[in-house]
Backbone as a printed PyTorch tensor [residue, N CA C, xyz], in Angstrom:
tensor([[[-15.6490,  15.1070, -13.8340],
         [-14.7370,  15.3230, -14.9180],
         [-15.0070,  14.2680, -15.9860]],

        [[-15.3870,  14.9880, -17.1130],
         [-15.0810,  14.0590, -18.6650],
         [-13.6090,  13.2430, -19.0290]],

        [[-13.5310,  12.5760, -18.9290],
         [-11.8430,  11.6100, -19.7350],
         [-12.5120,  10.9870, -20.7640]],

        [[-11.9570,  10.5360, -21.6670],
         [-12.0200,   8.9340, -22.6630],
         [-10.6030,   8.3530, -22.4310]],

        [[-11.1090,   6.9680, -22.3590],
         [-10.8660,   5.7070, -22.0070],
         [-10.5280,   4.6060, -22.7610]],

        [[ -9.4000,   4.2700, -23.7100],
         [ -8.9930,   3.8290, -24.8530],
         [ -9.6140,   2.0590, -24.1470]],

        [[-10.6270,   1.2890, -24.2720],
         [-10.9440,  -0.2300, -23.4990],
         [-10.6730,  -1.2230, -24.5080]],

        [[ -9.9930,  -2.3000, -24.4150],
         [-10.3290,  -3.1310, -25.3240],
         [-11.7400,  -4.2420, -25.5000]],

        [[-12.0840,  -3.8800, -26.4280],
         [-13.7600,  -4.0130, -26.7310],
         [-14.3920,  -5.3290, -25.3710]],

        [[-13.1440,  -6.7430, -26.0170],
         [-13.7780,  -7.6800, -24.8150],
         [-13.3800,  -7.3160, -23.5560]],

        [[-12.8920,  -6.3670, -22.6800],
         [-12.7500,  -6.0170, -21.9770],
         [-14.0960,  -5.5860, -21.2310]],

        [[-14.7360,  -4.0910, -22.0900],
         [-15.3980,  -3.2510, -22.0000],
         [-16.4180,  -4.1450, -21.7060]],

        [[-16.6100,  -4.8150, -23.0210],
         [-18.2140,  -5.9020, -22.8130],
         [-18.0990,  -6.8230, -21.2540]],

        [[-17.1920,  -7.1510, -20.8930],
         [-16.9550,  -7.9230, -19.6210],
         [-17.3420,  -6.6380, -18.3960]],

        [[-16.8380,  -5.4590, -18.4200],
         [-16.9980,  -4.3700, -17.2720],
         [-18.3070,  -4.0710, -17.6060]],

        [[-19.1370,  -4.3010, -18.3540],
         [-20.4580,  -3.5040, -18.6310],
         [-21.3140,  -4.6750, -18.1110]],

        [[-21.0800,  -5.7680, -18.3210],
         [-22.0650,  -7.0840, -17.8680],
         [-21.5620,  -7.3450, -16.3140]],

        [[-20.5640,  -6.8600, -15.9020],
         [-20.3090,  -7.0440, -14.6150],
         [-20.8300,  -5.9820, -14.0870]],

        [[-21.0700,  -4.5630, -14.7600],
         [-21.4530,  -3.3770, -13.7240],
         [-23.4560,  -3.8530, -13.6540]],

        [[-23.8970,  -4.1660, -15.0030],
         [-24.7850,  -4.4240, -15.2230],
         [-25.8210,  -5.2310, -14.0180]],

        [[-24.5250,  -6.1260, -13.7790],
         [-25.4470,  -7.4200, -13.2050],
         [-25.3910,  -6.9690, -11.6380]],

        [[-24.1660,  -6.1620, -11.3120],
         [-24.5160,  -5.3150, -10.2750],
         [-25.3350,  -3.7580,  -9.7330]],

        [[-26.1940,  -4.2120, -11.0120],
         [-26.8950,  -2.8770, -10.9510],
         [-26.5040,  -1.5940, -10.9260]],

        [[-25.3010,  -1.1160, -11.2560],
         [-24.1750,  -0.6860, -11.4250],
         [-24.1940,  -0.0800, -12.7070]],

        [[-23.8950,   1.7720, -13.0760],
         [-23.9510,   2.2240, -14.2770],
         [-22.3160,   1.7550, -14.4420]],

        [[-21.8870,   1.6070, -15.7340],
         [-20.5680,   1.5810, -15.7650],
         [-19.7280,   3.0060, -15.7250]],

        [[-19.9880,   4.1510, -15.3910],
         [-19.5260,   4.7570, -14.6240],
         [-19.1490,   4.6750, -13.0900]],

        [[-19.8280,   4.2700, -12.8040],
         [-19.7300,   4.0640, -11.3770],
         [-18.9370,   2.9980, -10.7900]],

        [[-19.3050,   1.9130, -11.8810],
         [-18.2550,   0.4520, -11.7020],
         [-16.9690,   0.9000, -11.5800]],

        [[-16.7870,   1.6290, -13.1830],
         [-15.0790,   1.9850, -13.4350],
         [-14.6870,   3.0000, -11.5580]],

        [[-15.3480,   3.4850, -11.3900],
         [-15.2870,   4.4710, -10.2950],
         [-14.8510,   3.9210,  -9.0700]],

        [[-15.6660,   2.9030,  -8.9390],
         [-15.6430,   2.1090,  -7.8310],
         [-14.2690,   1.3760,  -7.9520]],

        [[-13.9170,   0.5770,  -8.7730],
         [-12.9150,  -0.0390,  -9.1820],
         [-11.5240,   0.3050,  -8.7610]],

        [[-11.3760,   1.4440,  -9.8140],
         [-10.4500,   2.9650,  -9.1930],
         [-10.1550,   3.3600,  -8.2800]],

        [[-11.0220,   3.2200,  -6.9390],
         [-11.1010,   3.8140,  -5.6620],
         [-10.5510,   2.2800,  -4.6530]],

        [[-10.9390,   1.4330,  -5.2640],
         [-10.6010,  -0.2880,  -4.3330],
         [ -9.3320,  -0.2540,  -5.0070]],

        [[ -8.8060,   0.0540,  -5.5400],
         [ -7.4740,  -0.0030,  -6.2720],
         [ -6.8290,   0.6380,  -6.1270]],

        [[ -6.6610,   1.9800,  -5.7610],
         [ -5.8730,   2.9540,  -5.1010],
         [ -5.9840,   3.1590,  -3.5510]],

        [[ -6.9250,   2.6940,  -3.2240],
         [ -6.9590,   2.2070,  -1.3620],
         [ -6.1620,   0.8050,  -1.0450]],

        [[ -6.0380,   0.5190,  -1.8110],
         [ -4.9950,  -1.3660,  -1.7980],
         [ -3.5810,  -0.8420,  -1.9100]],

        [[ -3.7740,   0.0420,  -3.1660],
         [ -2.1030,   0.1960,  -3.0310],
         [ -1.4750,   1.1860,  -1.5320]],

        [[ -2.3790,   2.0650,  -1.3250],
         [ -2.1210,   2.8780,   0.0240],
         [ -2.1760,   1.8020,   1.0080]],

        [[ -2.6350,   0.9210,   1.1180],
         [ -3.2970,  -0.0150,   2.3230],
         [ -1.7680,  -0.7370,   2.2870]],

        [[ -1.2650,  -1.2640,   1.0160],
         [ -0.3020,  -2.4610,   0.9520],
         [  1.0710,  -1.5940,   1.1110]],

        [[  1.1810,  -0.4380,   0.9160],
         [  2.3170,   0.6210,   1.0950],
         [  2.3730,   0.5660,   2.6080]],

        [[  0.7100,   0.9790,   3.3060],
         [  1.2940,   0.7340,   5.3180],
         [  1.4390,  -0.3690,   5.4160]],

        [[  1.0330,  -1.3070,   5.2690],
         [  0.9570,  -2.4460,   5.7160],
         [  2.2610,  -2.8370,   5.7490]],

        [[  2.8080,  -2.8440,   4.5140],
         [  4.4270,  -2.9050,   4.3680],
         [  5.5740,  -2.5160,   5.2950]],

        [[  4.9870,  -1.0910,   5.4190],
         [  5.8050,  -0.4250,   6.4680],
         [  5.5860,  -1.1370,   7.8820]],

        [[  4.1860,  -1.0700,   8.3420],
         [  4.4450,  -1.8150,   9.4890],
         [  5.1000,  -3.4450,   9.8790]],

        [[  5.0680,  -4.4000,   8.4150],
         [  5.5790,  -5.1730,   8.3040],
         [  6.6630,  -5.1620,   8.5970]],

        [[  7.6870,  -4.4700,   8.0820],
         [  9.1940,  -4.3570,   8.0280],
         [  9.2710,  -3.8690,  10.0290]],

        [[  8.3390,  -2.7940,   9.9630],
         [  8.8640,  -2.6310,  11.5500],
         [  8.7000,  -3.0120,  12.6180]],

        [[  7.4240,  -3.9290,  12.5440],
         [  7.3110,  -4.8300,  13.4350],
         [  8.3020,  -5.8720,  13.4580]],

        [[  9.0820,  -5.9640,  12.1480],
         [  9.9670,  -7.1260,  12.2150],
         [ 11.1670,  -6.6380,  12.9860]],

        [[ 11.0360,  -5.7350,  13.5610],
         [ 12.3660,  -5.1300,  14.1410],
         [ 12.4110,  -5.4050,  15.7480]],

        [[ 11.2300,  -6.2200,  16.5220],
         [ 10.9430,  -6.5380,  17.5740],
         [ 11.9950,  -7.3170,  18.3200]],

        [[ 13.1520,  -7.5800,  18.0250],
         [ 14.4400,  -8.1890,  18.6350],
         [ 14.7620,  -6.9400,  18.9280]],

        [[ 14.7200,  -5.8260,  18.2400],
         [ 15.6320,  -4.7450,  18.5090],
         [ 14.9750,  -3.6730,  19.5150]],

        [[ 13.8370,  -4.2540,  20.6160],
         [ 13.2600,  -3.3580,  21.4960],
         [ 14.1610,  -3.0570,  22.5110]],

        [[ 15.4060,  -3.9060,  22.9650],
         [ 16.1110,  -3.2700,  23.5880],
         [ 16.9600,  -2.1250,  23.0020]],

        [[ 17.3670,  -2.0190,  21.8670],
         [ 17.9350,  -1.1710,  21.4220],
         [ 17.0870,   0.1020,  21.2800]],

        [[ 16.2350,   0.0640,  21.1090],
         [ 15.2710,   0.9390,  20.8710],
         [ 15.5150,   1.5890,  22.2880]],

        [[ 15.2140,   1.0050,  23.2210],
         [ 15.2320,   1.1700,  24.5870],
         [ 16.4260,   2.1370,  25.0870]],

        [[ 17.6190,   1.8290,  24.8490],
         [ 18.6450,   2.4270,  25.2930],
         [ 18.9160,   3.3360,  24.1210]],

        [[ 18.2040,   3.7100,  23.1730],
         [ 18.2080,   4.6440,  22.2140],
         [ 17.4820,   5.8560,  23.1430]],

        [[ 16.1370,   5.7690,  23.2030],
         [ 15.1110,   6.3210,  24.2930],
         [ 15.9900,   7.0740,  25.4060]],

        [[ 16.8600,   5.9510,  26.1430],
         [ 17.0110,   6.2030,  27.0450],
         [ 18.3960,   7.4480,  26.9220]],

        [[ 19.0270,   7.2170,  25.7990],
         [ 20.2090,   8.4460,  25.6990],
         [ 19.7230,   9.4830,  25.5220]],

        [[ 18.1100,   9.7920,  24.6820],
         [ 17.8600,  11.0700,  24.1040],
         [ 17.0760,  11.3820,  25.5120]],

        [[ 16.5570,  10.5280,  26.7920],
         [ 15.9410,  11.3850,  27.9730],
         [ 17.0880,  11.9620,  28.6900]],

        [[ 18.6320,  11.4820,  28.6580],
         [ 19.1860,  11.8490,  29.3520],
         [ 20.2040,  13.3490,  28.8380]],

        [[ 20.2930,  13.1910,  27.7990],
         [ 20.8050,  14.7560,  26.8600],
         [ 19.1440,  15.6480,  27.3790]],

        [[ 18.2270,  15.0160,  27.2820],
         [ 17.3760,  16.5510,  27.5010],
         [ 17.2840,  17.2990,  29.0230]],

        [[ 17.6440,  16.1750,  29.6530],
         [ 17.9320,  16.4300,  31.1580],
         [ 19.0130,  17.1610,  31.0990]],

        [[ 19.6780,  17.2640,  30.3760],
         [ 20.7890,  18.1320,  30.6340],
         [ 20.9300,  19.8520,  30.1150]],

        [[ 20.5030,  19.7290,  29.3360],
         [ 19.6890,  20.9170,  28.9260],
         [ 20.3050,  22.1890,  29.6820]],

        [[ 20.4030,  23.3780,  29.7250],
         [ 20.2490,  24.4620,  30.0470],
         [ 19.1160,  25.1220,  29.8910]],

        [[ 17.9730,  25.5250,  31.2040],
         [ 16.7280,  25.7970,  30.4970],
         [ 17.3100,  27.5180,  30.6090]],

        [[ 18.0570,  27.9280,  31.0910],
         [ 18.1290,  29.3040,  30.5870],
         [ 18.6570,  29.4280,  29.2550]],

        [[ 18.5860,  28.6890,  27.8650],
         [ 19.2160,  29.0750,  27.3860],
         [ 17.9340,  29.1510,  26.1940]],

        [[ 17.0620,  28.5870,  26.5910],
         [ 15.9550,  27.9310,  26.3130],
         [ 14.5190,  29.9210,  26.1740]],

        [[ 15.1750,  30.8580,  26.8010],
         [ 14.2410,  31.8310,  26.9240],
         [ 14.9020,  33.2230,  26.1600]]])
């Protein structure tokens, strides 16, 4: 896909000597860039999440007797009611 790209000039000249020196068309730089930058924010979105829920590790007993109410409602069950 074609876009234009409003850059500010010393900007541009900085992404072109950086794609440059990495042998790098500046298509591909901007590309690359784009793609490490939207995998960070997905990356820092789980990461987050597992942050927060790992912080919840005091609460494995609760968790536990959470578990343990929903095995005992399914035990109870009517499986004829189930067909």
């Amino acid at each position: 896909m074609t876009t234009t790209l409003n850059i500010p000039d010393e900007l541009l000249s900085q992404a072109q000597a950086e794609a440059s020196g990495s042998g790098l068309s500046l298509q591909d730089f901007v590309a690359g860039l784009l793609e490490a930058r939207l995998a960070s924010r997905n990356a820092t979105a789980s990461e987050a999440w597992r942050e927060f829920y790992g912080s919840m590790h005091d609460l494995h007993g609760e968790r536990a007797k959470i578990e343990s109410l929903i095995e005992e409602e399914f035990e109870q069950v009517d499986a004829t009611q189930w067909k």
